[in-house]
DSSP file (Angstrom, degrees, kcal/mol; ACC not computed):
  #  RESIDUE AA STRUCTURE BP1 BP2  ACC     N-H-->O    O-->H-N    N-H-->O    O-->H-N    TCO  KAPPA ALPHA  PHI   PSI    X-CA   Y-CA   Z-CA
    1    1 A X              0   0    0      0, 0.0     2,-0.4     0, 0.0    16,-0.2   0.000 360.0 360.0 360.0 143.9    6.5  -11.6   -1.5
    2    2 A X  E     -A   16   0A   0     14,-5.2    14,-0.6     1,-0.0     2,-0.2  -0.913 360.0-107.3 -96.3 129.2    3.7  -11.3   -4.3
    3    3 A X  E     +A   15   0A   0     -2,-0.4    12,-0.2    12,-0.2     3,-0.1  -0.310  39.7 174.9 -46.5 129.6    3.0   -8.6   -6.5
    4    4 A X  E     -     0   0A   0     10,-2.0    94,-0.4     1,-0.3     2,-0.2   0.884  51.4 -82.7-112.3 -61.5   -0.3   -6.9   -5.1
    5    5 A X  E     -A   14   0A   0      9,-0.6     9,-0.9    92,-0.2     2,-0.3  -0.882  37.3-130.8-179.2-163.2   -0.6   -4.0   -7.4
    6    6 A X  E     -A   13   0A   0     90,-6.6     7,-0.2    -2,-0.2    -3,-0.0  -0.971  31.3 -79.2-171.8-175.5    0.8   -0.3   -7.8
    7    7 A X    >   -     0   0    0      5,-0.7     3,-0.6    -2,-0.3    69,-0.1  -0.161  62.6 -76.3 -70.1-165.6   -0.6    3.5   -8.5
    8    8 A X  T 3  S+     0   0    0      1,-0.2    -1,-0.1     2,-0.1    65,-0.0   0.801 129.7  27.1 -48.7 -48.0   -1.4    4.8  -11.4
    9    9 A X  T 3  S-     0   0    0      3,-0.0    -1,-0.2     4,-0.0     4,-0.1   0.156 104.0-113.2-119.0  38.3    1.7    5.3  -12.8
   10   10 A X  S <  S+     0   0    0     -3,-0.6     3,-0.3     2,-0.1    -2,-0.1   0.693  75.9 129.7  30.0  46.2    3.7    2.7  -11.0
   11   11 A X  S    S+     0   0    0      1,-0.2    40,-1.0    60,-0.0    41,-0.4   0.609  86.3  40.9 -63.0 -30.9    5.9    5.3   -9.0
   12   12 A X  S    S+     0   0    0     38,-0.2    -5,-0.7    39,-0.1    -1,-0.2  -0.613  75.5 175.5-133.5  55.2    4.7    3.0   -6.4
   13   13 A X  E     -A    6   0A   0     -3,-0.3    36,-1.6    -2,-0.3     2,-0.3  -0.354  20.6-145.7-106.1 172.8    4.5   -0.7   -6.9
   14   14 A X  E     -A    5   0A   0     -9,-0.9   -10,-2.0    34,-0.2    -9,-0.6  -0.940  15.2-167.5-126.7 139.5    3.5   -3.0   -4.0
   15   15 A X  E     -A    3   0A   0     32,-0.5    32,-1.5    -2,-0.3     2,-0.2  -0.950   4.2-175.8-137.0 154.3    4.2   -6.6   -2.5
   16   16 A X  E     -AB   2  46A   0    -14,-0.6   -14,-5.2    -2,-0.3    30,-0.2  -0.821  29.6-128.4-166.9 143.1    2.4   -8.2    0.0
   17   17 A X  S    S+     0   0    0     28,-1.7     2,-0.4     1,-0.3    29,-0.1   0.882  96.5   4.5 -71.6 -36.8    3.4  -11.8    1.6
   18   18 A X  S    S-     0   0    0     27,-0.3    -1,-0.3   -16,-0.1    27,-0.0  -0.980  84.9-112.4-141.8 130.2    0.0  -13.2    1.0
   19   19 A X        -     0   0    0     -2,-0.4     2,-0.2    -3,-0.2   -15,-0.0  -0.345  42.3-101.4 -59.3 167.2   -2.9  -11.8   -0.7
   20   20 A X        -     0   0    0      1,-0.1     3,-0.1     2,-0.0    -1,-0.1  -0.434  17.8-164.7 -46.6 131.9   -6.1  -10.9    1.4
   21   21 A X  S    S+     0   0    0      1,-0.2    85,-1.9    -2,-0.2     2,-0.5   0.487  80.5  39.3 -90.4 -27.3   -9.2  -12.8    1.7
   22   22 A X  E     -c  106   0B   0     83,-0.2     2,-0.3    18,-0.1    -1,-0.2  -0.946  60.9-162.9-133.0 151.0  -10.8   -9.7    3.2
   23   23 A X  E     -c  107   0B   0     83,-2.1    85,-4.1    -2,-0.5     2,-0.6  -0.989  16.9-131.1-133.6 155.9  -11.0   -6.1    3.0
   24   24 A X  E     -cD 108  38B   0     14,-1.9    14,-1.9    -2,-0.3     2,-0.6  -0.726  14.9-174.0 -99.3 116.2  -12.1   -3.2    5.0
   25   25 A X  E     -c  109   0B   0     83,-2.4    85,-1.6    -2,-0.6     2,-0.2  -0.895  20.8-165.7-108.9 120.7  -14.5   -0.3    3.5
   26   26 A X  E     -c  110   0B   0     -2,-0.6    85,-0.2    10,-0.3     9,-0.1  -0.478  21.6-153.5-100.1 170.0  -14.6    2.0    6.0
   27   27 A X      > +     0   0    0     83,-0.8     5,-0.7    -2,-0.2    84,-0.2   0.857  48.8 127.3-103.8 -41.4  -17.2    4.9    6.2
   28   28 A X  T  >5S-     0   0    0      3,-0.2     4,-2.9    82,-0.2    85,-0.2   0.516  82.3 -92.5 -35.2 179.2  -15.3    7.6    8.3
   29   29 A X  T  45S+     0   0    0     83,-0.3    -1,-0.2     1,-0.2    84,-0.1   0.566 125.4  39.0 -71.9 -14.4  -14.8   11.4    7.0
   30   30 A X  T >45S+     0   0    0      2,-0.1     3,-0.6     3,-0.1     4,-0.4   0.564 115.2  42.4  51.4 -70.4  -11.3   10.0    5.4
   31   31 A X  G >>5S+     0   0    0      1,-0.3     4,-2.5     2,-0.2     3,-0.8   0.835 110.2  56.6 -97.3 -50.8  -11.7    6.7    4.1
   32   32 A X  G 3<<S+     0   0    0     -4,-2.9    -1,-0.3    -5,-0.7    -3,-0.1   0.509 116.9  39.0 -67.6  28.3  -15.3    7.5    2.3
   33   33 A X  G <4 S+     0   0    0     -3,-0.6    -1,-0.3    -5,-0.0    -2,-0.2   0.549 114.6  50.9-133.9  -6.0  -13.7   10.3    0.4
   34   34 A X  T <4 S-     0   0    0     -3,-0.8    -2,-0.2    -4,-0.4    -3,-0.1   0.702  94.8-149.1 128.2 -82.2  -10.6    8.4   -0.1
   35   35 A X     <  +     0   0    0     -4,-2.5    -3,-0.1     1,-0.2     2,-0.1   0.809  37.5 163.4  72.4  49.1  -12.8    5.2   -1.5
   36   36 A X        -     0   0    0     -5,-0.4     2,-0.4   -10,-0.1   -10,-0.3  -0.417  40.4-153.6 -71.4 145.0  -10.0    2.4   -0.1
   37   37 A X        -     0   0    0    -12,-0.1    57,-3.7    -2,-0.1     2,-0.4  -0.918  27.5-145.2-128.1 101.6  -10.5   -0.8    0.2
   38   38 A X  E     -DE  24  93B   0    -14,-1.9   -14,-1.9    -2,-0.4     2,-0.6  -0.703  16.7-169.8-104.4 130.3   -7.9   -1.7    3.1
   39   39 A X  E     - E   0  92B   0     53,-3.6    53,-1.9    -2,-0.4   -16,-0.1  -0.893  23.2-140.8 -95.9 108.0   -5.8   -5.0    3.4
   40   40 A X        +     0   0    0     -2,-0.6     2,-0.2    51,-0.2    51,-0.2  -0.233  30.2 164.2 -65.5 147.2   -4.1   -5.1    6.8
   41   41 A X        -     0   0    0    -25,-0.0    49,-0.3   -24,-0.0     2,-0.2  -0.728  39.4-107.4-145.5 177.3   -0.4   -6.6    7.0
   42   42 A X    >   -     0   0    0     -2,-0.2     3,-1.7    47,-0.2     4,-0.2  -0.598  39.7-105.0 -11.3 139.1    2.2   -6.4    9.5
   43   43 A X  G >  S+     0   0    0      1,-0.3     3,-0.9    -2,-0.2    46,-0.1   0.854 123.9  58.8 -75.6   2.6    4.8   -4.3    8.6
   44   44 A X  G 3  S+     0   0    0      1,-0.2    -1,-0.3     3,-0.1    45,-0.0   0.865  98.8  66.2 -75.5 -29.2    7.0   -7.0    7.9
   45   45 A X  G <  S+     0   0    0     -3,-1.7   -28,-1.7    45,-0.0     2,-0.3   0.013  90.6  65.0 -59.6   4.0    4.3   -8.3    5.1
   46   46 A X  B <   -B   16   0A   0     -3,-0.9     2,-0.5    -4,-0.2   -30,-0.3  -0.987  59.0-160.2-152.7 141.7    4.5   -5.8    2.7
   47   47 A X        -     0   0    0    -32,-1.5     2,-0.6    -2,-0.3   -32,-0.5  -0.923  13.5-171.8-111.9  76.9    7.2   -4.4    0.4
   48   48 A X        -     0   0    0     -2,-0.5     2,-0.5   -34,-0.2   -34,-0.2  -0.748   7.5-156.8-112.3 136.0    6.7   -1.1   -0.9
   49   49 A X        -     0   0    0    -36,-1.6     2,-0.3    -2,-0.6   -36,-0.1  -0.822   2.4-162.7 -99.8 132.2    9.1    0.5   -3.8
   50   50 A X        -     0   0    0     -2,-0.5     3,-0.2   -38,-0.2   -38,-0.2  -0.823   9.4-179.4 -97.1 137.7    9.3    4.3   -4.0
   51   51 A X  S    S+     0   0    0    -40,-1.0     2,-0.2     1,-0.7   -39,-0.1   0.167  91.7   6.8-122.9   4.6   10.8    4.8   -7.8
   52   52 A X  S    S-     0   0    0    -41,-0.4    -1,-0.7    19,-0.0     2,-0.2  -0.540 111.3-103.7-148.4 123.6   10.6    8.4   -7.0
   53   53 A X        -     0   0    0     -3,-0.2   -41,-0.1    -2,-0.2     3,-0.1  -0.373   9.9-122.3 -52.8 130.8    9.5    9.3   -3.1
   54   54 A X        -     0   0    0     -2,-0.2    -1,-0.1     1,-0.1     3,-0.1   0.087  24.0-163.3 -77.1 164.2    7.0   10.3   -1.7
   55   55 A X  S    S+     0   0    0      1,-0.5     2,-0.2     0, 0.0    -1,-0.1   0.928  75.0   2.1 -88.8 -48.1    8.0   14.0    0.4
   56   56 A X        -     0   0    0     13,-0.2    -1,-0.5    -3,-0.1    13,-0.4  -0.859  59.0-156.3-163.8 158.3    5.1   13.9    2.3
   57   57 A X        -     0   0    0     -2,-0.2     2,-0.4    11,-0.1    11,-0.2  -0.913  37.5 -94.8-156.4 163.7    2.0   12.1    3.4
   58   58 A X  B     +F   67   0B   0      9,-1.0     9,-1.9    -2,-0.2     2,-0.5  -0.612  38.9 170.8-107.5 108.2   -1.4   13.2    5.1
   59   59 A X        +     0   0    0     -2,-0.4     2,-0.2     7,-0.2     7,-0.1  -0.995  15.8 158.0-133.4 132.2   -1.6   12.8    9.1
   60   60 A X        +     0   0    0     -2,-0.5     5,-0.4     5,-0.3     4,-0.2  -0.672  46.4  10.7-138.7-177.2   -5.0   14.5   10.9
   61   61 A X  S    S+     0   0    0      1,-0.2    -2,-0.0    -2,-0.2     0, 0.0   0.036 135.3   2.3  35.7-119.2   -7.0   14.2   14.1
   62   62 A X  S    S-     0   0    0      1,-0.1    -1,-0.2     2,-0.0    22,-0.1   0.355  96.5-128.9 -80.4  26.7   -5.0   11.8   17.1
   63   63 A X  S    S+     0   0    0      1,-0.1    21,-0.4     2,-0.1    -1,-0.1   0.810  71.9 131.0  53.1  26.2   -1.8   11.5   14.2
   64   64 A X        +     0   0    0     -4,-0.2    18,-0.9     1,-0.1     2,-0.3   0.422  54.5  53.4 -93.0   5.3   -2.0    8.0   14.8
   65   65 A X  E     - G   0  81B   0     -5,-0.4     2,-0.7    16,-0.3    -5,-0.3  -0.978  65.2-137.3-146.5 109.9   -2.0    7.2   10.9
   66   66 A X  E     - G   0  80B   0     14,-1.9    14,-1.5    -2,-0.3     2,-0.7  -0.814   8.4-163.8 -36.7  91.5    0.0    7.8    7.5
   67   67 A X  E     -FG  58  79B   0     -9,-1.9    -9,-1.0    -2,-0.7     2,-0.4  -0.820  17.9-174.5 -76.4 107.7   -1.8    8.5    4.7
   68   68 A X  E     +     0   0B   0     10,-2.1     9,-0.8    -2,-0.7     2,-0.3  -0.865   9.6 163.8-116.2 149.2    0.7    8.0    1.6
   69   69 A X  E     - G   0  76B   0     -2,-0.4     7,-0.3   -13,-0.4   -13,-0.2  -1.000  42.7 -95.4-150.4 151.6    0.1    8.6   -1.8
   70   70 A X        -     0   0    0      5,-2.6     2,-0.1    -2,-0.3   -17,-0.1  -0.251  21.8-152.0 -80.6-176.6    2.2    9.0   -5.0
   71   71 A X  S >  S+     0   0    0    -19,-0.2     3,-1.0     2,-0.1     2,-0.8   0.809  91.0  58.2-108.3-112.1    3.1   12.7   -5.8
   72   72 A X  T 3  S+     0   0    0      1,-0.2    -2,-0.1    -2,-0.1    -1,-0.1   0.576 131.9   3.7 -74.5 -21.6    3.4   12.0   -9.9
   73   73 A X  T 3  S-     0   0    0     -2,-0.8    -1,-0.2     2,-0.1    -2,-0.1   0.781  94.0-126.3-140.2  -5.4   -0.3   10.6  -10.3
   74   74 A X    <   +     0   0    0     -3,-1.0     2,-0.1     1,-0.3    -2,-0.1   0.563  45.5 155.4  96.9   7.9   -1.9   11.0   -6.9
   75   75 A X        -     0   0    0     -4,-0.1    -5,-2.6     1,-0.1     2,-0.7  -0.645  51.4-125.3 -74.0 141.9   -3.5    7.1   -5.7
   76   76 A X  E     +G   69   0B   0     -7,-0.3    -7,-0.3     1,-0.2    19,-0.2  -0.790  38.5 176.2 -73.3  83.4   -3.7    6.9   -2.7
   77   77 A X  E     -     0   0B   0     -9,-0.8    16,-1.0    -2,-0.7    18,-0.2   0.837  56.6 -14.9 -97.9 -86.5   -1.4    3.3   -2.2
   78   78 A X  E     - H   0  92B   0     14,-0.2   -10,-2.1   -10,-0.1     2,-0.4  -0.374  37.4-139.2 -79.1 173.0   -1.3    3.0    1.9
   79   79 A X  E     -GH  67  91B   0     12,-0.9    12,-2.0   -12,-0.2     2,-0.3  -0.996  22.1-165.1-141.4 151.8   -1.6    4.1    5.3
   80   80 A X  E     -GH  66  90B   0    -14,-1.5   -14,-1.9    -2,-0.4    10,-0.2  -0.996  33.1-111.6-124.1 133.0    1.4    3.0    8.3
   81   81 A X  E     -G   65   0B   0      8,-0.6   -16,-0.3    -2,-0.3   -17,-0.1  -0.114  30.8-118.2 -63.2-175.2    0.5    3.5   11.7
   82   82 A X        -     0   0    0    -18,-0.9    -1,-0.1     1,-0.1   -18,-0.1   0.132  33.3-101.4-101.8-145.3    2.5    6.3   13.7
   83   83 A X  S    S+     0   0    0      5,-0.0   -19,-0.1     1,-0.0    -1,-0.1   0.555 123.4  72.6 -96.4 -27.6    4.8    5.5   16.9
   84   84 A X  S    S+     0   0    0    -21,-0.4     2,-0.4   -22,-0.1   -20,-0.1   0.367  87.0  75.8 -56.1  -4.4    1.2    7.1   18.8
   85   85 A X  S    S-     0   0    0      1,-0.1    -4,-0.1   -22,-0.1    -1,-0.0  -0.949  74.1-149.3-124.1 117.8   -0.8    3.7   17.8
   86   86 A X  S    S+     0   0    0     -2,-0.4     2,-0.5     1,-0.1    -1,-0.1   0.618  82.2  70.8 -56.5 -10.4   -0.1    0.7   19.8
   87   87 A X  S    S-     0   0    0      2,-0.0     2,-0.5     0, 0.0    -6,-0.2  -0.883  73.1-149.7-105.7 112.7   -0.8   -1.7   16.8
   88   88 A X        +     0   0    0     -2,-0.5   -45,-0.2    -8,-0.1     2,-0.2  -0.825  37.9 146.1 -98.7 141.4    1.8   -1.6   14.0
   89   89 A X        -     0   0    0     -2,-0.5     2,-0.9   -47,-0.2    -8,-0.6  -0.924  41.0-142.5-179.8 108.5    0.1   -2.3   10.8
   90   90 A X  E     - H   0  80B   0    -49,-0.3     2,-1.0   -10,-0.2   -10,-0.2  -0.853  13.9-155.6 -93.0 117.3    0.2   -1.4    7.2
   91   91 A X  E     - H   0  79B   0    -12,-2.0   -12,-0.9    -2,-0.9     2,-0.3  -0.694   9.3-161.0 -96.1  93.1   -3.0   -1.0    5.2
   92   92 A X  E     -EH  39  78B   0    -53,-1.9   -53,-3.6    -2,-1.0     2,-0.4  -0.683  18.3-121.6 -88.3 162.4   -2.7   -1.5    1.6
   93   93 A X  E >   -E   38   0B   0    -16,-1.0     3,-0.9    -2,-0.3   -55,-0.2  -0.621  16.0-166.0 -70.2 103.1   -5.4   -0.1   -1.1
   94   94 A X  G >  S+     0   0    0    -57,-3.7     3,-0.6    -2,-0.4    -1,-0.1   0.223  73.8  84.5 -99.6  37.3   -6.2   -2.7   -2.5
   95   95 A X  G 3  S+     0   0    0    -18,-0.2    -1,-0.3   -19,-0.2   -57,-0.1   0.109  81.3  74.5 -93.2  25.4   -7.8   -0.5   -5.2
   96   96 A X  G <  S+     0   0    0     -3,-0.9   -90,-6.6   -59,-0.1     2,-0.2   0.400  80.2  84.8 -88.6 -30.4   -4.6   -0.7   -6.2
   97   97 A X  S <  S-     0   0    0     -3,-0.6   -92,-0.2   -92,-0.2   -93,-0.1  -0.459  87.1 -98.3 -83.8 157.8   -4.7   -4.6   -7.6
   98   98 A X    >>  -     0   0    0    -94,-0.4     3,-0.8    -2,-0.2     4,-0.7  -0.151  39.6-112.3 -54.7 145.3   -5.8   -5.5  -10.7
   99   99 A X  H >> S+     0   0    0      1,-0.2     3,-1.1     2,-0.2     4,-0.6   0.871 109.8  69.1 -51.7 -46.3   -9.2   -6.6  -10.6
  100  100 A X  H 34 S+     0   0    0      1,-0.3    -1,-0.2     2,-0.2     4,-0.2   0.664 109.5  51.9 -46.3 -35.5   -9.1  -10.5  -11.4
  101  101 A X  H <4 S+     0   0    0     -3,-0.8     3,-0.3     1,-0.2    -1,-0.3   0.719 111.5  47.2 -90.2 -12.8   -7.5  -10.1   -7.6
  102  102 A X  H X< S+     0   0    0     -3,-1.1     3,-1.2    -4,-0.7    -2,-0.2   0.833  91.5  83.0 -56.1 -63.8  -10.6   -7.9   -6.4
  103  103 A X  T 3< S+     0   0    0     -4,-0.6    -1,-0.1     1,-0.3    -2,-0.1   0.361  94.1  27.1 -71.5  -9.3  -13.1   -9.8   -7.5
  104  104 A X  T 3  S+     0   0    0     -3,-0.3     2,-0.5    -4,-0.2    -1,-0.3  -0.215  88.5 114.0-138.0  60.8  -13.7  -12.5   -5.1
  105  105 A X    <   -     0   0    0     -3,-1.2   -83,-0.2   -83,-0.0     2,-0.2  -0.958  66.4-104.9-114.3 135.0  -12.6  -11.0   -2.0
  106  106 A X  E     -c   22   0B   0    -85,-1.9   -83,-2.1    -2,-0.5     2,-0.4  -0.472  20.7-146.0 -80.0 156.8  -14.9  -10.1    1.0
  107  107 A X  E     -c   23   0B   0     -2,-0.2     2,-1.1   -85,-0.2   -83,-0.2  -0.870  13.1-175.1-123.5 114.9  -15.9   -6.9    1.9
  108  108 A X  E     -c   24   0B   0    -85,-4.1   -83,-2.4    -2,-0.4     2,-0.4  -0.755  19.1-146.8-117.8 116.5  -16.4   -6.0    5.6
  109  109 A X  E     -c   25   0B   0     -2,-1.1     2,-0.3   -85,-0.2   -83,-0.2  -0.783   8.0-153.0 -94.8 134.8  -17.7   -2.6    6.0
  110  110 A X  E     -c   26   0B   0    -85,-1.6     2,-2.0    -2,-0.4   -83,-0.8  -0.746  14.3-145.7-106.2 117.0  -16.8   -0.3    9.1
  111  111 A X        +     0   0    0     -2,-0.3     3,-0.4   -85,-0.2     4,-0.2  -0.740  39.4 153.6-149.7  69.6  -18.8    2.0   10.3
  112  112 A X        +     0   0    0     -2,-2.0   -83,-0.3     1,-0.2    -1,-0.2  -0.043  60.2  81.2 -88.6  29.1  -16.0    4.5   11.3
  113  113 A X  S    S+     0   0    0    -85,-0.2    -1,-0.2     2,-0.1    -2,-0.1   0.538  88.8  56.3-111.9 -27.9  -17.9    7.3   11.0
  114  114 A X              0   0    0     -3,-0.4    -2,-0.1     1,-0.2    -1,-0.0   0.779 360.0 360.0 -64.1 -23.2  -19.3    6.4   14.7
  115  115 A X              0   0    0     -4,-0.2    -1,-0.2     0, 0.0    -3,-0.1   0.647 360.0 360.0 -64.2 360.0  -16.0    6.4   16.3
């Protein structure tokens, strides 16, 4: 696993098997308010350290989706699908990374505000 990134106040650090070549900016009522840039893994691809835990995380509309974020500084660091979504999948933030890792990554925008 690589080090990907973490929250603000590294409550929350992240590992990933391979970095991304792409990321997803989605439009929906969620994501644009949110401002994520999400790297899709398998859950088997991604490492994530709680150094305090999160209590709770943000699940609307068909509940098919985790929103987690830490509780001491408030980034929003992933989303997990539920047991309701036939695709298991973790989406890290990759606003989360450092930039230098950012910077030459494509950016494929979603236009989830139609679904």
């Amino acid at each position: 696993m690589k080090p990907f990134g973490s929250c603000h106040c590294g409550n929350i650090p992240l590992e990933v098997a391979r970095l991304p070549t792409e990321v997803t900016s989605c439009n929906c009522s969620l994501c644009r308010r949110y401002a994520g840039l999400w790297a899709y893994y398998e859950p088997s691809e991604v490492n994530i350290h709680y150094q305090n835990p999160v209590k709770s995380f943000y699940i609307w509309g068909d509940r098919d989706i985790e929103h987690h974020r830490c509780h001491s500084c408030g980034c929003l660091t992933h989303h997990i699908t539920t047991d309701k979504c036939p695709v298991k999948r973790i989406a890290v933030n990759a606003r989360m990374a450092a930039p230098e890792l950012l910077k030459n990554l494509k950016i494929r925008q979603v236009d989830g505000a139609s679904f």
